[in-house]
N, C-alpha and C positions, 0 to 999 in steps of 0.2 A: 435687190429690187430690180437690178438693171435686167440680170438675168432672167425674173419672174416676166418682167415686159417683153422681155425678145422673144421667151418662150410661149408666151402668148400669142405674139405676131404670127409666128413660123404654127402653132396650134392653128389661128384662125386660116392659114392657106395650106394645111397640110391635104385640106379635100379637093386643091389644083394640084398636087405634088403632081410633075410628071418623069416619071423612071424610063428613059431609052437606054436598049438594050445595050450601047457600047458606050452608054453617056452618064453623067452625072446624076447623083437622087438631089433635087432641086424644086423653086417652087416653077408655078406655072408660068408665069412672068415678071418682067421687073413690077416690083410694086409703085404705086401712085406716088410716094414718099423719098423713094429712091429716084425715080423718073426725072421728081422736081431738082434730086440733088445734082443730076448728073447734065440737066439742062444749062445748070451755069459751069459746072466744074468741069466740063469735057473744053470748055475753052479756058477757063481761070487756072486749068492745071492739068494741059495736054500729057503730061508726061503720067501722073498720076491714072489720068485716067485710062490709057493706054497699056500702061501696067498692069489695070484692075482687068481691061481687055481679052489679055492675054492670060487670063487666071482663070482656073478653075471654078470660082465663084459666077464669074462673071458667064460661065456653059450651066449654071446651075440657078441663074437669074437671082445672085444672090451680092447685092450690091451695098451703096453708100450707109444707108439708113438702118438696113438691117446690124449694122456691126457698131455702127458709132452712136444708135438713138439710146437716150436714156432718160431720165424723168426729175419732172420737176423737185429740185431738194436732194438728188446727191450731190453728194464733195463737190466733183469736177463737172457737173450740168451745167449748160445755160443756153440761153433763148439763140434760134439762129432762124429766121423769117417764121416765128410760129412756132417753131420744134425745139424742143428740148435734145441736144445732143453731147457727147463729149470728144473730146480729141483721143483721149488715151481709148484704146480698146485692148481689154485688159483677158488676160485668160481667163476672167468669170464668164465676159461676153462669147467668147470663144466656144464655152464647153457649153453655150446654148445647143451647137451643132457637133463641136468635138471633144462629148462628153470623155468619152474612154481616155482620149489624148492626155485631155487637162488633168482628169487624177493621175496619172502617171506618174504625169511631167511634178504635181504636186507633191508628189512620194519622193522625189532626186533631190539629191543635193543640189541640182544647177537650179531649181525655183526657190533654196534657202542662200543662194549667195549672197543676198543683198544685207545677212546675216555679221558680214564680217566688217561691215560697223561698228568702231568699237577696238578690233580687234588689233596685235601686237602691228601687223602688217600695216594696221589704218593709221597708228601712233605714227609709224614711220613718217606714210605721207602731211601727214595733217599737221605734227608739230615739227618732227626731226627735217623732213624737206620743206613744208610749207607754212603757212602763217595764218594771220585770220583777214586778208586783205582784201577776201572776196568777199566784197556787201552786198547784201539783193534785199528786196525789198522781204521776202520770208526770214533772212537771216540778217537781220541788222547789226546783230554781233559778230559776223563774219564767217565764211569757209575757208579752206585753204584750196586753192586754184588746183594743187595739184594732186587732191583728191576726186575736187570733181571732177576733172577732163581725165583722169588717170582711174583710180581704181573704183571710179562708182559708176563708169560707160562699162566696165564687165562686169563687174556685182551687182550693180544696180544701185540705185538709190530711191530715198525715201520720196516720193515725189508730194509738192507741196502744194495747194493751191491755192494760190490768192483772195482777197475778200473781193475783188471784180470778177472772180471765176479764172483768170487768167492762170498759167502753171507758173510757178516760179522755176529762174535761168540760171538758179542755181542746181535743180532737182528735172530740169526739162531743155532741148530733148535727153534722151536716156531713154535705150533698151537693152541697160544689161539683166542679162539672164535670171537676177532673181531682185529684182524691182519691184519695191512695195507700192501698193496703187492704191489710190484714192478711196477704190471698193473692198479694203483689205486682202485683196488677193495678192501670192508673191508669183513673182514671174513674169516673161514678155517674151509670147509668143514668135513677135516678131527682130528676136536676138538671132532668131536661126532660120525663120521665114523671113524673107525680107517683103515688106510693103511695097507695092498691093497687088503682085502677083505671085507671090505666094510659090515658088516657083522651086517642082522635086528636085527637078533636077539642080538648080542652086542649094536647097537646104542638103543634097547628098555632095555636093563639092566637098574635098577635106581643107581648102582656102576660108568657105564657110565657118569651120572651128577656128580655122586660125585666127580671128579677130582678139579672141582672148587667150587659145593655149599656144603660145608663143611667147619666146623671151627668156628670160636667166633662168629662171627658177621651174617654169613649165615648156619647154622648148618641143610641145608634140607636135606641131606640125612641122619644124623643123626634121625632130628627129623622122618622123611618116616619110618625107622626101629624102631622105636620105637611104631607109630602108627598100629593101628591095620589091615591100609593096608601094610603095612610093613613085618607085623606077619604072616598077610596071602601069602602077596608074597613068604618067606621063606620057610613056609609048602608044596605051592603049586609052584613052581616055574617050575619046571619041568613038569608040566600038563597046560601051559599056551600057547602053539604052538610060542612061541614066533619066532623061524624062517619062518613061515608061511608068501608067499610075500600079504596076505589080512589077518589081523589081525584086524578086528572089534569086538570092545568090546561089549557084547552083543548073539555076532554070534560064534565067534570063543576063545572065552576064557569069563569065567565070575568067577573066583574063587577069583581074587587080581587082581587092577591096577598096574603098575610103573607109574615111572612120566610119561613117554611119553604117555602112556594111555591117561590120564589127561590135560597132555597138549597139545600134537601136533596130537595124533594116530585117528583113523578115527572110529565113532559113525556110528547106522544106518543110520541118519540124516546128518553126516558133514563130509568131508573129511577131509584126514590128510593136517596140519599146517606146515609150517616152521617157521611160525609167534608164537612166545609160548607167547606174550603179548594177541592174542587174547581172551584168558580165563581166563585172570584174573582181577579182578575188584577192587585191590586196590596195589600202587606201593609203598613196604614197606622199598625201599632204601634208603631214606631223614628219618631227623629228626621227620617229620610231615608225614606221609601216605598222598600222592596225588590220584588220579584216573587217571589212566592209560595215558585217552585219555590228559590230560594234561602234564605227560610227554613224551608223542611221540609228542605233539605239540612243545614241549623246543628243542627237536632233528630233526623237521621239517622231522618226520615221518608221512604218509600216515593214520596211526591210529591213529592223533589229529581229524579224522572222524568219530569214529568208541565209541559211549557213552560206560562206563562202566557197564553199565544195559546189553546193547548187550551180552558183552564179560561176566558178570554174567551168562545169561541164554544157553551162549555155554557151560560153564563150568556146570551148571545144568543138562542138555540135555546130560552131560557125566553120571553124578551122576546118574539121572534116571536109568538108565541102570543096576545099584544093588540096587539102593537106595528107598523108599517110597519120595514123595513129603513132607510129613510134617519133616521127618528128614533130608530131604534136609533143606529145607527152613527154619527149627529150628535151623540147624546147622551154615548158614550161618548171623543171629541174635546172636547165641552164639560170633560169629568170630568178628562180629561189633561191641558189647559189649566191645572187648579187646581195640578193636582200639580205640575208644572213651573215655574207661579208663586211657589209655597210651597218648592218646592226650591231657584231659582236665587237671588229675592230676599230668602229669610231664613231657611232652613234649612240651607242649606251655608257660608252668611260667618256665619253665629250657631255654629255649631261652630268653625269658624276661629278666630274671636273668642275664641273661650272658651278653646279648646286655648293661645292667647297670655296671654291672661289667668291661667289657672292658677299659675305662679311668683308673682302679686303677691298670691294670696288665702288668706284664712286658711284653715288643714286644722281639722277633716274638711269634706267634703262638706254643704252646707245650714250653715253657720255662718255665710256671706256672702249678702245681701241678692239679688246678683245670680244665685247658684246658684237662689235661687225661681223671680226672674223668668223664666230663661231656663227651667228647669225646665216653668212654668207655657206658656212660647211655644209648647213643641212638643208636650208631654206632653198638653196641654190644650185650649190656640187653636188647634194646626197642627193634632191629631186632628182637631177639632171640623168646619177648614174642607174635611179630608179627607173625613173619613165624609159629613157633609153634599152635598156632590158629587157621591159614591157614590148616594148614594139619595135624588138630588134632593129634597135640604131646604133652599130658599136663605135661611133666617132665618140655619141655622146654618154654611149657606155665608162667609155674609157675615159679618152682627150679632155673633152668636157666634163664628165662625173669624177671615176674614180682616183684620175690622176691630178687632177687639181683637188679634190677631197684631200688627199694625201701632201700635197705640195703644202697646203697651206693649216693642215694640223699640226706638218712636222715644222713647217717653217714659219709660223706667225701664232698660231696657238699655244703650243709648247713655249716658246720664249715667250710670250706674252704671261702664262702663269707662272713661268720660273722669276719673273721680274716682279712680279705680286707675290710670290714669294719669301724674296730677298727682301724686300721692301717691309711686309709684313714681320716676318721674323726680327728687325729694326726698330719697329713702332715702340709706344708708349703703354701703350694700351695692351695691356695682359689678354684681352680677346682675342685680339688682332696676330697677338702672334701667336694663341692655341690654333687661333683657324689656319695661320702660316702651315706649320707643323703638320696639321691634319692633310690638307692638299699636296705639301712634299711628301708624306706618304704615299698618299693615296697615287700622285706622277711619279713615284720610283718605284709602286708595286706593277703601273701600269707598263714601264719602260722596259722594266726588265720579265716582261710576258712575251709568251713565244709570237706574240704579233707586233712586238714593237721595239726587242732587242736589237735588231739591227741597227738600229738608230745610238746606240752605246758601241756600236763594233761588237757584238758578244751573239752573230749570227751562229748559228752551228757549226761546229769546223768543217763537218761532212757534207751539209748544205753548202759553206763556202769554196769548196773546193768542184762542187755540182756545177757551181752559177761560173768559176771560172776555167771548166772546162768548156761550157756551154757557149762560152764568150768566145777564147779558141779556136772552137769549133764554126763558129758564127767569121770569124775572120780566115780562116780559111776557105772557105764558101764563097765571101765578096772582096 
């Protein structure tokens, strides 16, 4: 409904629209509605309105009312000198004007985050770290503090609204990324736009992403700055026209990407994305790497259409643009490499493992030592050595991925089921020690494989005599 009023509004002044030739398609002036808003608000909220100033809305006369008005009898309305308005403005309101944007951004994963509600990750926060201490007036039976200030500012949350119209302080504020809103729309525009100027050049900073990919488990703006497009961004940041409203890579800047380059920003070839799964050709959130197009089929996304080769050769088609062909294409075999190292040698027998394991450990979930561990393998070390890959970061390829991957399968996982083992094999319980049995099989079929004998001493002699010449050789050198 909110949408059908705005479209109205902007229908009745479309016969002032006025289009300058180096300027904004906007209407003809601020409206009567807007005028009134901005008559108290440029003093009640100098900074605000200063912001709104400097924004492209504001060269296009498109102001307070137009975005925030709404009608009597939704969720989150209510009366303000006369007017019906709401606080949230929600991506519905949005694609009054930025139709094409809003289905896009609709079709990605980043407007279903607010999905992960519920999920293994949210257990964590909500019971394993936190409690029900947080009371609000919508939750009388309590939140856990460290879900709201923690993982529903990036996924968003359900937001709630009071019976005085007010939001509740449990659900409010909140712009993560895929935040369910009053008008059942998921998403918040302004997770990557910041309010109320709106501002390219800020939504193209890769600081921008980092509010959420950052940290243990998603470390990409880490790993970006560390990469050598990172380095270059740095150097060159300031010669990138990043406020420029046509920012083609190629055309108008070639010295560094940011992420939005890469993922969403517009080639000579393809226009800009709201969709950022389009360019990427493997989905490194699960234990196992899927291909894109199968997790937007599990979310009953648009892009269970759309093969992973596709979505490869867009993200190439960016590459091109600084890059040779054969280091693209080298590069992208380097990337595969990891993934199929991190799937054969410890992501697919580390599931095995576990699935065996399950009858000998205590319930619930996170009560056992090794639920962390393994937890921490993939959730965190495998992400790590995945992403890094992705966006050639080899600290976090390695350092941070693949060698702490390794450290802590062969040092804490391992003894952690050999100990459930022993234990098992001991019991009372005639289940308890088939399941023993079955997982020591299943850990002495895995130990003694050509990716895990070293770990028994029983490395190749020809191998071992490689690695200690190589050693040798290495000390000779330094």
């Amino acid at each position: 409904m909110k949408q059908t009023v705005i479209l109205t509004l902007l229908a009745v002044a479309s016969a002032t629209l006025s289009v300058q030739a180096q300027g904004p398609q906007g209407l003809a002036a601020v409206s009567e509605d807007s005028a009134a808003c901005l008559k108290c608000h440029k003093d009640l909220d100098p900074g605000i309105y200063q912001q709104w100033g400097e924004s492209r809305h504001f060269r296009a006369n498109v102001a307070c009312y137009e975005c925030h008005r709404s009608a009597k009898g939704e969720p989150d309305a209510f009366e303000h000198f006369g007017k019906f308005i709401a606080t949230i403005v929600s991506p519905k309101d949005c694609a009054a004007c930025h139709k094409r944007e809003v289905d896009e951004f609709a079709s990605s994963h980043h407007s279903k985050g607010g999905r992960i509600l519920g999920s293994l990750d949210n257990r964590l926060a909500e019971v394993v770290e936190g409690n029900k201490g947080f009371k609000t007036e919508g939750f009388p039976e309590g939140n856990a503090a460290s879900a709201v200030s923690g993982c529903w500012q990036c996924h968003g949350s359900v937001i709630k609204v009071l019976d005085d119209g007010k939001l509740d302080p449990a659900t409010w504020p909140n712009t993560g990324i895929g935040r369910i809103n009053p008008d059942g729309s998921e998403g918040s525009c302004s997770a990557c736009h910041v309010r109320h100027s709106f501002s390219a050049e800020q939504a193209r900073h890769p600081d921008n992403c980092g509010k959420c990919h950052m940290g243990p488990d998603h470390p990409q703006k880490e790993i970006y700055y560390e990469s050598k497009h990172g380095i270059a961004f740095s150097a060159y940041k300031d010669k990138l026209n990043m406020g420029r409203p046509k920012w083609v890579v190629g055309e108008d800047y070639f010295l560094a990407p940011t992420c939005a380059t890469c993922h969403m920003s517009a080639t000579k070839d393809q226009p800009v994305t709201h969709d950022i799964g389009m360019r990427i050709s493997w989905n490194n959130r699960p234990a196992i790497s899927v291909r894109p197009e199968v997790a937007d089929a599990k979310m009953g996304l648009p892009g269970k259409d759309v093969p992973w080769q596709k979505r490869r050769d867009n993200m190439i088609n960016v590459c091109l643009n600084c890059h040779k062909t054969q280091w693209v294409e080298n590069f992208y075999k380097q990337y595969d490499a990891v993934i199929d190292l991190y799937h054969d040698k410890f992501a697919k027998p580390g599931l095995e493992l576990m699935a065996l394991a399950k009858p000998l450990l205590k319930q619930p979930e996170f009560s056992n030592k090794v639920d962390f561990v393994w937890y921490e393998i993939w959730h965190h070390e495998g992400r790590r050595a995945r992403h890094g890959a992705s966006m050639m970061g080899p600290d976090y390829t390695h350092w941070h991925g693949t060698y702490e991957i390794a450290r802590n399968f062969y040092s804490e996982f391992i003894p952690e089921l050999q100990e459930l083992i022993a234990h098992g094999k001991t019991d009372k319980d005639p289940a308890k020690v088939k399941a023993a049995d079955a997982l020591d099989a299943k850990l002495s079929e895995l130990l003694n494989s050509e990716n895990h004998r070293w770990y028994l001493n029983k490395l190749d002699p020809a191998e071992e005599e490689r690695r200690k010449k190589a050693a040798e050789e290495f000390k000779g050198r330094y």
